[in-house]
C-alpha positions as CSV (number, residue, x, y, z in Angstrom):
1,X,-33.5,-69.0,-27.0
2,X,-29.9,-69.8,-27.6
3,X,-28.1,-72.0,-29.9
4,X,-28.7,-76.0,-29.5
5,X,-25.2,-77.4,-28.6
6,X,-25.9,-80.7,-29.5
7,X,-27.0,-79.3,-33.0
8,X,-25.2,-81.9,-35.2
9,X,-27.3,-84.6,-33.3
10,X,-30.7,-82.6,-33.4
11,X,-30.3,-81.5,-36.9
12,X,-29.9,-82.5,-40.4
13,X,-27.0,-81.1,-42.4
14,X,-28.2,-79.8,-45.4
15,X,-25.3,-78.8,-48.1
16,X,-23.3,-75.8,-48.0
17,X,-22.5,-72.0,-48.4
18,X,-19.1,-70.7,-49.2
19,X,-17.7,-73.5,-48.2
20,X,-19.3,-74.0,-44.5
21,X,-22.0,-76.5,-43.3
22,X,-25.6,-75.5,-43.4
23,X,-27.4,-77.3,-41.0
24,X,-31.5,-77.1,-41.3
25,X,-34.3,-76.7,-41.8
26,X,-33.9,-74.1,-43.6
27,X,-36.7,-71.9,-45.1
28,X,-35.9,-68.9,-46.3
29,X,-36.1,-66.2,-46.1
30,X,-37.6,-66.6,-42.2
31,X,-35.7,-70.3,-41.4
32,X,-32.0,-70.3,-42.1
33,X,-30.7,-73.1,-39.7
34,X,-27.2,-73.1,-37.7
35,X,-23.9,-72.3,-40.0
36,X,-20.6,-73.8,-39.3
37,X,-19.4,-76.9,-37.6
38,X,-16.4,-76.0,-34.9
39,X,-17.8,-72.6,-35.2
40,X,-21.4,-72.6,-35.1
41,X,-23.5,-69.5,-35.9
42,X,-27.9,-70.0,-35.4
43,X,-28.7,-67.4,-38.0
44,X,-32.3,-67.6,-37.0
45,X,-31.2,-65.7,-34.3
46,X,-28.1,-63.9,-34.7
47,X,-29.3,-59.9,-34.6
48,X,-26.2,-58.8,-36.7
49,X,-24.8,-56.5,-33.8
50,X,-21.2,-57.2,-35.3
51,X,-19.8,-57.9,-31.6
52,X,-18.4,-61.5,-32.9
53,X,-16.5,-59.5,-36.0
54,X,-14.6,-56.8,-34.1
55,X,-14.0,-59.0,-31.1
56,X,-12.0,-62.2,-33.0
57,X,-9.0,-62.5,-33.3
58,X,-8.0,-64.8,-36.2
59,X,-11.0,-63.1,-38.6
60,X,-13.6,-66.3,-38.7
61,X,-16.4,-64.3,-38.8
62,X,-17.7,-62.2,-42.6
63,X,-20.7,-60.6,-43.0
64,X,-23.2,-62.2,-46.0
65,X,-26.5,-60.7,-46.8
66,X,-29.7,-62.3,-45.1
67,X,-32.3,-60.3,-47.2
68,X,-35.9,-60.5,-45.8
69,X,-35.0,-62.6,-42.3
70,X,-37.4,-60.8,-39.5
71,X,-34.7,-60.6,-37.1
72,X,-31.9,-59.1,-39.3
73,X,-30.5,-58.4,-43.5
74,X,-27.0,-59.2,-42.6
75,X,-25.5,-62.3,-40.5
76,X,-22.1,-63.2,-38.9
77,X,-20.9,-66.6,-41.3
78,X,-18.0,-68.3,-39.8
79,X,-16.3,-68.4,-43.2
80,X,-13.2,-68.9,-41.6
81,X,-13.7,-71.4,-39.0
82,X,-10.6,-73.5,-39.5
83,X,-8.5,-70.4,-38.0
84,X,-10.3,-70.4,-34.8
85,X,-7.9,-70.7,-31.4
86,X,-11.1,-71.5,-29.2
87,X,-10.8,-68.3,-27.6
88,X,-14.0,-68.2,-27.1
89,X,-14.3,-64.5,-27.1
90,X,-17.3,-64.4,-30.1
91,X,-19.6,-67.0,-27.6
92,X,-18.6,-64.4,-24.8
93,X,-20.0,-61.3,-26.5
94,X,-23.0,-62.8,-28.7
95,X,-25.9,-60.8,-26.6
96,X,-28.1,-63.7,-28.0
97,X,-26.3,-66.6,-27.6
98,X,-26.4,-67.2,-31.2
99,X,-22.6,-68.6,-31.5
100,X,-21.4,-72.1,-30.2
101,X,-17.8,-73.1,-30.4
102,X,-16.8,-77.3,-29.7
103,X,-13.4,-78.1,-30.8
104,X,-14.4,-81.5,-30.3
105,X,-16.6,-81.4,-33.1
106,X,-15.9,-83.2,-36.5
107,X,-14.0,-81.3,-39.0
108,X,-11.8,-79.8,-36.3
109,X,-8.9,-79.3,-38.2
């Protein structure tokens, strides 16, 4: 199953992590909810295969540590999603679908 686009409208924003928008539920370690705004990474199903990281351009993408999530111990957080050019090249190569990019979402800087 992929990532909900209309995420912002299906879920409840929950606080923050290193400065990025955690939208729930969360539950961990199994339930982590979606990461990011403009850049949106579903860490309860991003597999870690580090396609997103090698493939951007402009670096929004750092690894942080997921310890005991079934589907992997490391995740892609769009840390730096205020660089993103809307490439689109991360949504291209996710083999999950776990990544969703809307410039027209709020906090597009």
């Amino acid at each position: 199953m992929a990532i909900d686009p209309n995420f912002e409208q299906s879920r409840e924003r929950v606080g923050e992590e290193d400065n990025v928008a955690v939208w729930g539920p969360i539950d961990p370690p199994e339930e982590l909810g979606i990461r990011g705004t403009h850049v949106a990474v579903d860490f309860d199903i991003c597999l870690a295969d580090g396609a997103c990281l090698e493939d951007c351009p402009v670096d929004v993408f750092e690894w942080v540590d997921t310890p005991g999530h079934p589907e992997s111990e490391l995740k892609a957080n769009p840390t730096n999603e205020d660089q993103c050019i809307d490439c689109m090249l991360c949504v291209d190569v996710c083999p999950v679908d776990a990544i969703d990019v809307d410039p027209g979402r709020e906090n597009r800087v």
